[in-house]
KOLVEXSE-892635 format. One record per residue (C-alpha): chain; x, y, z; residue in one letter. Coordinates in steps of 0.1 Angstrom, whole numbers, always signed. Layout:
N
{A, {X, Y, Z}, a}
...
//
This chain:
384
{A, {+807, +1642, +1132}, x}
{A, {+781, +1617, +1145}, x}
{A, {+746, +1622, +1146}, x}
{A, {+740, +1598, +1179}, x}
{A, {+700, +1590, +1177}, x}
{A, {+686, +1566, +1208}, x}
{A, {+658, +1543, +1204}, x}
{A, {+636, +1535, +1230}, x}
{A, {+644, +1498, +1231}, x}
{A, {+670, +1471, +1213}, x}
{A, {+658, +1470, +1180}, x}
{A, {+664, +1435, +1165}, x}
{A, {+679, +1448, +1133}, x}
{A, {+704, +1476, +1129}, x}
{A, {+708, +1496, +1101}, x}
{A, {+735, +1521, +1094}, x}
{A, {+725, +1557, +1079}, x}
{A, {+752, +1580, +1058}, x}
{A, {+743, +1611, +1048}, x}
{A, {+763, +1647, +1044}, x}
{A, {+731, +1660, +1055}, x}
{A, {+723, +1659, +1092}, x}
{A, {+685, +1670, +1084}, x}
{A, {+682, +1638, +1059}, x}
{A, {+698, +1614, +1092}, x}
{A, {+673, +1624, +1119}, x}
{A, {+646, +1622, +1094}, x}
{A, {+658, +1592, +1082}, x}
{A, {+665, +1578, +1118}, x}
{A, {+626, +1587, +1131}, x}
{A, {+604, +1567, +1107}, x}
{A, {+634, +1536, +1111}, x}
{A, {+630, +1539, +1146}, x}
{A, {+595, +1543, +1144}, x}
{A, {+591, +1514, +1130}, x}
{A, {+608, +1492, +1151}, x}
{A, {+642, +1494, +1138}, x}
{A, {+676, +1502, +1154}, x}
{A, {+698, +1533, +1138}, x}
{A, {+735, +1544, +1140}, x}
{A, {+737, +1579, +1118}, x}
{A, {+770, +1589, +1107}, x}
{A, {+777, +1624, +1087}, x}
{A, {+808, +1612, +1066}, x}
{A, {+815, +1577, +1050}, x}
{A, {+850, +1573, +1072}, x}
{A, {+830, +1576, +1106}, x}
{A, {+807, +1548, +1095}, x}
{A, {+836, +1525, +1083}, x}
{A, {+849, +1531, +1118}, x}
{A, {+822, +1520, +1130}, x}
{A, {+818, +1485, +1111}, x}
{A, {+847, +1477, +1127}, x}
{A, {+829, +1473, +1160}, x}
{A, {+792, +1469, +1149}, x}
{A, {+777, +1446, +1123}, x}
{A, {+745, +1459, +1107}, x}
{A, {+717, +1443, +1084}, x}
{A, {+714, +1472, +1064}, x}
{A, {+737, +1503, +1053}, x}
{A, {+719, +1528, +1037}, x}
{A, {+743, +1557, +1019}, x}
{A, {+736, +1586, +1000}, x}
{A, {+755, +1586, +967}, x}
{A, {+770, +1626, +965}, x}
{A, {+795, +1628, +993}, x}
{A, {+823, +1648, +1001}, x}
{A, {+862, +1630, +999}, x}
{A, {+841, +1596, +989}, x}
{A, {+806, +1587, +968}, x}
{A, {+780, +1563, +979}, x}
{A, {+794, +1536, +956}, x}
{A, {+830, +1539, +970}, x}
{A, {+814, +1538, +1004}, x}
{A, {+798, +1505, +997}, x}
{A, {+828, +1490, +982}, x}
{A, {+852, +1497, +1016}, x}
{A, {+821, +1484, +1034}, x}
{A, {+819, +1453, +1019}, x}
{A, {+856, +1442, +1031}, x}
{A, {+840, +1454, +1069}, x}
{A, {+808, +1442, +1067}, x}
{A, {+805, +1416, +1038}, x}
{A, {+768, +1403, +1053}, x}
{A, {+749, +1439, +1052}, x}
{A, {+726, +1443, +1024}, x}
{A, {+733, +1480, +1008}, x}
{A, {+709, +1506, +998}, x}
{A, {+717, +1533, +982}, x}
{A, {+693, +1566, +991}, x}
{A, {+696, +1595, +962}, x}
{A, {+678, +1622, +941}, x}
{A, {+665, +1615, +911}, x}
{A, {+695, +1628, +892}, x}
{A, {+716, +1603, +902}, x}
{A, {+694, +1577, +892}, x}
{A, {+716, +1569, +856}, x}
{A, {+751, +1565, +881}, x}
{A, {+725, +1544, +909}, x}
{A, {+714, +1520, +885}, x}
{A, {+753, +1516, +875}, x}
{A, {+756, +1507, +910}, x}
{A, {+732, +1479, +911}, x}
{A, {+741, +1465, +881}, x}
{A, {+776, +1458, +895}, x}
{A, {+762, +1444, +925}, x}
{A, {+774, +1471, +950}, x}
{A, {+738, +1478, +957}, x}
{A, {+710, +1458, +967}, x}
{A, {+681, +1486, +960}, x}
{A, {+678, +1522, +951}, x}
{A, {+654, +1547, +970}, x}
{A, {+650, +1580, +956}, x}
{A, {+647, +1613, +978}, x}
{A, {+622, +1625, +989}, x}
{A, {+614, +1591, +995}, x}
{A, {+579, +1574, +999}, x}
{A, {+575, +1563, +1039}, x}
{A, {+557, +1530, +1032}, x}
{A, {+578, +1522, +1000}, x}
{A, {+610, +1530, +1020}, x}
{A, {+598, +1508, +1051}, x}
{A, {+591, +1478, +1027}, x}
{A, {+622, +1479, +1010}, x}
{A, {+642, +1482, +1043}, x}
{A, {+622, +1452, +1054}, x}
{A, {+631, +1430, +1023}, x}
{A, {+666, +1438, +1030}, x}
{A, {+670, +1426, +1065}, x}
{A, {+650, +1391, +1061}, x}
{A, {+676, +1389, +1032}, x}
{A, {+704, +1397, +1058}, x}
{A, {+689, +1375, +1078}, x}
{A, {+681, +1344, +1055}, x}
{A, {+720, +1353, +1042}, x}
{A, {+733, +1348, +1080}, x}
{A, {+714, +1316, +1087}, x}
{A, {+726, +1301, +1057}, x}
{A, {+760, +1310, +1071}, x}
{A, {+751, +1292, +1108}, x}
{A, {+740, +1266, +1086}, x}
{A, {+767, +1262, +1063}, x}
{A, {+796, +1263, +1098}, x}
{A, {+771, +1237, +1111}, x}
{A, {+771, +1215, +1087}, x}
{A, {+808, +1220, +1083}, x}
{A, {+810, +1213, +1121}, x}
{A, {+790, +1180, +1120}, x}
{A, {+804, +1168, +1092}, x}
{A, {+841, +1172, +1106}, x}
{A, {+828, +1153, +1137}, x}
{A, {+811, +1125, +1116}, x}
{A, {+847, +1126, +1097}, x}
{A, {+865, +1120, +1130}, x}
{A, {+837, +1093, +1145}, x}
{A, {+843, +1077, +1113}, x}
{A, {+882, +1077, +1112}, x}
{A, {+877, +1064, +1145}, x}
{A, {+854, +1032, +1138}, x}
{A, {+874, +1023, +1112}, x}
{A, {+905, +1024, +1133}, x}
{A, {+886, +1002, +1155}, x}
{A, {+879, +980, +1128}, x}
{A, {+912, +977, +1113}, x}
{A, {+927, +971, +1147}, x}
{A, {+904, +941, +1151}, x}
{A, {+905, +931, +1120}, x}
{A, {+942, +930, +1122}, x}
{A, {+941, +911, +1156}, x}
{A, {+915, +883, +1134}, x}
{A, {+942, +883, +1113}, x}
{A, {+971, +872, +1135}, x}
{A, {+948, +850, +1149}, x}
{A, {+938, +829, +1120}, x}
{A, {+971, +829, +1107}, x}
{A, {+985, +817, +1140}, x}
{A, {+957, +789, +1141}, x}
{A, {+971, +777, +1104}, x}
{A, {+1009, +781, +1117}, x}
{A, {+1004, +758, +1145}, x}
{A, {+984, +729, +1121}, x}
{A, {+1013, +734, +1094}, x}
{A, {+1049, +747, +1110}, x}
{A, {+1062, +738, +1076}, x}
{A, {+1047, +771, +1063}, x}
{A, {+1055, +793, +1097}, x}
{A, {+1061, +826, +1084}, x}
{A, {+1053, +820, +1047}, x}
{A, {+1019, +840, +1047}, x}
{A, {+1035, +871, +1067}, x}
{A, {+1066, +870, +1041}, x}
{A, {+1035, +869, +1010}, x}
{A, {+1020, +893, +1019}, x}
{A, {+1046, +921, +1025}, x}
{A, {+1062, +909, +990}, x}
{A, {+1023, +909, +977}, x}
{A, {+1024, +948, +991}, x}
{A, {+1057, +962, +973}, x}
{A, {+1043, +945, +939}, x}
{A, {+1008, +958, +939}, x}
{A, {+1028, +994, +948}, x}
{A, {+1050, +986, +918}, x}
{A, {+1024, +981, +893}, x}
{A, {+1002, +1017, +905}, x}
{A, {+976, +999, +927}, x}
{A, {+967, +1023, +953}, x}
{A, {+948, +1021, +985}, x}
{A, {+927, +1008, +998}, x}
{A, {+936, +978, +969}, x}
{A, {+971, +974, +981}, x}
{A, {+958, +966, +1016}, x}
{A, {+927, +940, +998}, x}
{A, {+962, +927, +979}, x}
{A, {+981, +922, +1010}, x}
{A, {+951, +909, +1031}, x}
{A, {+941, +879, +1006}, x}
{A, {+978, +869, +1002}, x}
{A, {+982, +870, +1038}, x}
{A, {+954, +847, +1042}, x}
{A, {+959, +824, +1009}, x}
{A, {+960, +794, +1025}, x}
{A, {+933, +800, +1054}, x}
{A, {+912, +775, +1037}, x}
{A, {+939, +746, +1050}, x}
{A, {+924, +749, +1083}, x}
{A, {+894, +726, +1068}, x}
{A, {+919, +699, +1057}, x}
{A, {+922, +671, +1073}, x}
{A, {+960, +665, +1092}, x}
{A, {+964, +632, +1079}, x}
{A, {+965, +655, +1043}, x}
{A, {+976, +685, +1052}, x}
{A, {+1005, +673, +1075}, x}
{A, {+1010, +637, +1056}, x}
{A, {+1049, +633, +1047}, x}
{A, {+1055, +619, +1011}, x}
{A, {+1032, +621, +979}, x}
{A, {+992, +626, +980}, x}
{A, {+968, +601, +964}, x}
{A, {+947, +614, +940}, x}
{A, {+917, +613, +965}, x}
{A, {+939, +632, +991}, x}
{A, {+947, +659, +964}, x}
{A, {+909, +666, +955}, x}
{A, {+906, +673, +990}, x}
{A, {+938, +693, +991}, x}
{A, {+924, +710, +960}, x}
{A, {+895, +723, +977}, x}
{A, {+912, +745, +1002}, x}
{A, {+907, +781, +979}, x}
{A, {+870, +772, +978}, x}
{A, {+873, +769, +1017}, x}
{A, {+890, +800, +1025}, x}
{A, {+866, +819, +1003}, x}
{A, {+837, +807, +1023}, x}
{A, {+853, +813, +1060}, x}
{A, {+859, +848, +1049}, x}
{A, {+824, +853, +1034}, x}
{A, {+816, +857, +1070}, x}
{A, {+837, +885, +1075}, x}
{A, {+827, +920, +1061}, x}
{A, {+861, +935, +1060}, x}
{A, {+873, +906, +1047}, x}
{A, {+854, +893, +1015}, x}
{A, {+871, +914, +990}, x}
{A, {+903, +900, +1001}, x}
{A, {+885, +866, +1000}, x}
{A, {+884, +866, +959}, x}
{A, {+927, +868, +961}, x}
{A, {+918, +836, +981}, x}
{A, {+898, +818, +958}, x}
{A, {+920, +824, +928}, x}
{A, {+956, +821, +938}, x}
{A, {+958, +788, +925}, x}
{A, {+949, +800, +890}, x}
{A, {+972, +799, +863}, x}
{A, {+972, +827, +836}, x}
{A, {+973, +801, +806}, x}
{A, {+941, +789, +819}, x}
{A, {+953, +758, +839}, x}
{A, {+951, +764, +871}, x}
{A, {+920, +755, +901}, x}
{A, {+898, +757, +913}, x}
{A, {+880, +773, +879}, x}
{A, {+907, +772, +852}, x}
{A, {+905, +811, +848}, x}
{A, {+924, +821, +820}, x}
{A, {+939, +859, +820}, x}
{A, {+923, +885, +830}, x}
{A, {+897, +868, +841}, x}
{A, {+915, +861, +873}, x}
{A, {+918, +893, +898}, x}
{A, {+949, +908, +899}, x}
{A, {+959, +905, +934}, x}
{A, {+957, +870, +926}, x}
{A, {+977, +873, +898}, x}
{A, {+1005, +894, +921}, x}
{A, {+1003, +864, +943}, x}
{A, {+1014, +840, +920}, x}
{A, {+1050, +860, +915}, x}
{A, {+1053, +861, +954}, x}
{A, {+1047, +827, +963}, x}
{A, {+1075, +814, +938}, x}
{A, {+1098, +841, +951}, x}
{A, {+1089, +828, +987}, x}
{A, {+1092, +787, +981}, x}
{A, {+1124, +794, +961}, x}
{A, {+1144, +815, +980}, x}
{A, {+1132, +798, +1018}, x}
{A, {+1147, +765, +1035}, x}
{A, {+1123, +734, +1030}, x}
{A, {+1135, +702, +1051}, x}
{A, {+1142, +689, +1017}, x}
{A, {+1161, +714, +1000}, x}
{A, {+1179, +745, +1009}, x}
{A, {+1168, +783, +996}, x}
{A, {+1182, +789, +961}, x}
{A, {+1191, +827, +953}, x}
{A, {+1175, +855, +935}, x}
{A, {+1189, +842, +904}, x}
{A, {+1166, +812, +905}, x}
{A, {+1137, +832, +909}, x}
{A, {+1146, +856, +882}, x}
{A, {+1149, +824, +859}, x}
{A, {+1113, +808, +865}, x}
{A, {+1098, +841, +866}, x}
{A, {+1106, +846, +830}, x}
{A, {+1105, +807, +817}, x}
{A, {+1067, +807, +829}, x}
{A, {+1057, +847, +822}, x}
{A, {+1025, +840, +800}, x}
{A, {+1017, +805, +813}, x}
{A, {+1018, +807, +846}, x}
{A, {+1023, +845, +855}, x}
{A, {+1005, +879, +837}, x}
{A, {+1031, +889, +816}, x}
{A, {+1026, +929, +827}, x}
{A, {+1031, +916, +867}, x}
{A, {+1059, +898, +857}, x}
{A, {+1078, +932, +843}, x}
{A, {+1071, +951, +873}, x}
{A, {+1081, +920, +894}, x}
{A, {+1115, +918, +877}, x}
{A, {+1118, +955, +881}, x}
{A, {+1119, +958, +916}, x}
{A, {+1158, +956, +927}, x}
{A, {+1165, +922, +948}, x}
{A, {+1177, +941, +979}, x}
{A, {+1143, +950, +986}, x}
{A, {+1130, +918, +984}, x}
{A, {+1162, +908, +1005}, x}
{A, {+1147, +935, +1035}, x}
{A, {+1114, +921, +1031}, x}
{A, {+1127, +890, +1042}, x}
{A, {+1150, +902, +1071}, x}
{A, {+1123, +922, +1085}, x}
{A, {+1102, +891, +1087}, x}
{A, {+1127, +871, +1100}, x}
{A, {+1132, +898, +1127}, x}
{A, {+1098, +896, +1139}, x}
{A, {+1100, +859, +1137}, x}
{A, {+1132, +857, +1158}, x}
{A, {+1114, +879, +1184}, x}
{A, {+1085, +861, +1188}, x}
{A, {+1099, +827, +1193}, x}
{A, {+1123, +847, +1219}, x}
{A, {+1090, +856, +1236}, x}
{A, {+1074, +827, +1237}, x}
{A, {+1103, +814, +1255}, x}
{A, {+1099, +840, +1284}, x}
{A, {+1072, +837, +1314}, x}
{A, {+1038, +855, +1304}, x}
{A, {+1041, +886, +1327}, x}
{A, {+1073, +893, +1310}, x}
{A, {+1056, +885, +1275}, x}
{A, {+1054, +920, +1251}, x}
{A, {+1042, +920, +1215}, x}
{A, {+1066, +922, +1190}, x}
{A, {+1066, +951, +1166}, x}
{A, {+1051, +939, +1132}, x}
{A, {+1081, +942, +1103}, x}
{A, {+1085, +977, +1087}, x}
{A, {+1083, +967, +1052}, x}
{A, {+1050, +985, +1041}, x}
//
């Protein structure tokens, strides 16, 4: 049975009442309402669970000695219902030993004894629902804050798509602008820095480092663009003058891509993958580890590059070759530690690498061949 109690207007907390005792409810329900408060009375603990499934109050207050289920057991089934509402639990002083049980395991927020005091009851209701109500605005503000940061989390996946799309077009673009000064080395720096990908992977450099890896091999030789043609592109043996200047072209690359936020960790691959882990390499003569390890990956991948790839003065030599240098110049040239991963990595991969590259390649100078409203990008080799 429920006691239904009306209030004369929409109270801005409700509170749910459960008692045995219809006498204790309407009393219960007049100084509540009195006092500004919205009431739903209920005679048995089941009718009020019934009706948490449909109404969410601030407060539940329960008497403790129930028939078919106590106070305690009440506020336990509630809690699954109506896991915001702050419970109090309303009994006679007997109880007291079994109420204090109650709040000690957190089931109950405050006891009350009957008969209660009116101003003492008032107060304690009106604790309770500013902590129901400080307990549901930190719950607005928790979703909130949950919601904003999932939209900062898109708005930034976003940007840095934008960026890396941009950044990737720079890339093709510098690149390009090398190719066209130096055909010689056409498709050297793509190769690099797909081989310079699968090593870093091999040796347990994650992301975003791989990426930094693959970025400063693909741009190793960016610095070239500041080198004069009559060097760069001159046919036989340099002077010594000509290789000073030569010489200076990973001080030049590190400079250009100073001015390029997304690229300057990339740019210290570009500065040192001309050093040599014995110490006798340029531009500084770092020795070991002193030199950054995507540099050091480098170093593997641009042997396995200019030994396995046509030159006009030589043909490509096989894997073999490679294999051979890599281990006659492991702790001179090359880290000893990128060397075993290197020589680890079955030659059929490094043999896809290649043909990948040489797909793209193959499709692009197909392209270029075609009028420019037939013209479509080609799709970038599949080898990450």
């Amino acid at each position: 049975m429920t006691v239904h109690l009306k209030s004369a207007a929409t109270p801005p907390e409700l509170v749910f009442l459960v008692d045995d005792d219809a006498l204790v409810l309407r009393a219960l329900s007049r100084v509540l309402e009195s006092a500004g408060f919205g009431t739903r009375a209920f005679l048995t603990p089941r009718e009020a669970l019934q009706a948490l499934t449909r109404e969410a109050p601030s407060v539940i207050i329960s008497d403790y000695m129930m028939p078919g289920m106590d106070g305690i057991a009440f506020f336990k089934a509630s809690r699954e219902l109506a896991p915001g509402a702050v419970r109090i639990l309303c009994t006679a002083a007997e109880d007291f030993q079994v109420a204090l049980e109650a709040v000690n395991s957190g089931e109950v927020y405050r006891i009350v004894a009957k008969p209660w005091h009116q101003q003492e009851l008032l107060a304690t209701i009106g604790h309770a629902c500013e902590s129901s109500r400080l307990r549901r605005e930190n719950e607005r503000l928790t979703l909130e804050v949950q919601r904003q940061n999932l939209q900062l989390r898109e708005m930034n996946h976003g940007l840095e798509e934008m960026v890396r799309a941009r950044t990737q077009a720079l890339l093709e673009g510098l690149i390009s602008a090398l190719d066209y000064r130096d055909a010689e080395t056409q498709w050297h720096s793509r190769r690099v820095s797909l081989y310079a990908r699968r090593l870093s992977q091999q040796l347990g450099i994650e992301e975003p480092e791989v990426t930094v890896v693959e970025h400063g091999a693909l741009l190793h030789d960016i610095g070239k663009i500041g080198v004069r043609d009559s060097v760069l592109l001159k046919p036989g043996p340099l002077s010594a003058e000509e290789w000073v200047e030569m010489k200076r072209h990973p001080e030049l690359g590190w400079s250009l891509l100073q001015r390029v936020d997304y690229l300057r960790t990339a740019a210290r691959v570009v500065l040192e993958h001309h050093e040599k882990w014995d110490g006798t390499g340029y531009p500084r003569g770092l020795r070991g580890d002193e030199i950054c390890l995507g540099a050091r990956v480098f170093a593997i991948v641009d042997t396995l590059d200019a030994i396995t790839t046509d030159r006009p003065y030589r043909k490509g030599r096989p894997f073999a070759a490679v294999r051979d240098e890599v281990l006659r110049c492991t702790g001179t040239q090359f880290d000893p530690r990128v060397s075993e991963a290197f020589l680890a990595i079955p030659e059929e991969e490094w043999d896809r690498i290649r043909l990948d590259v040489e797909t793209v390649a193959v499709l692009s100078a197909e392209l270029s061949e075609r009028p420019p409203s037939e013209r479509r990008e080609p799709a970038q080799a599949a080898s990450r």
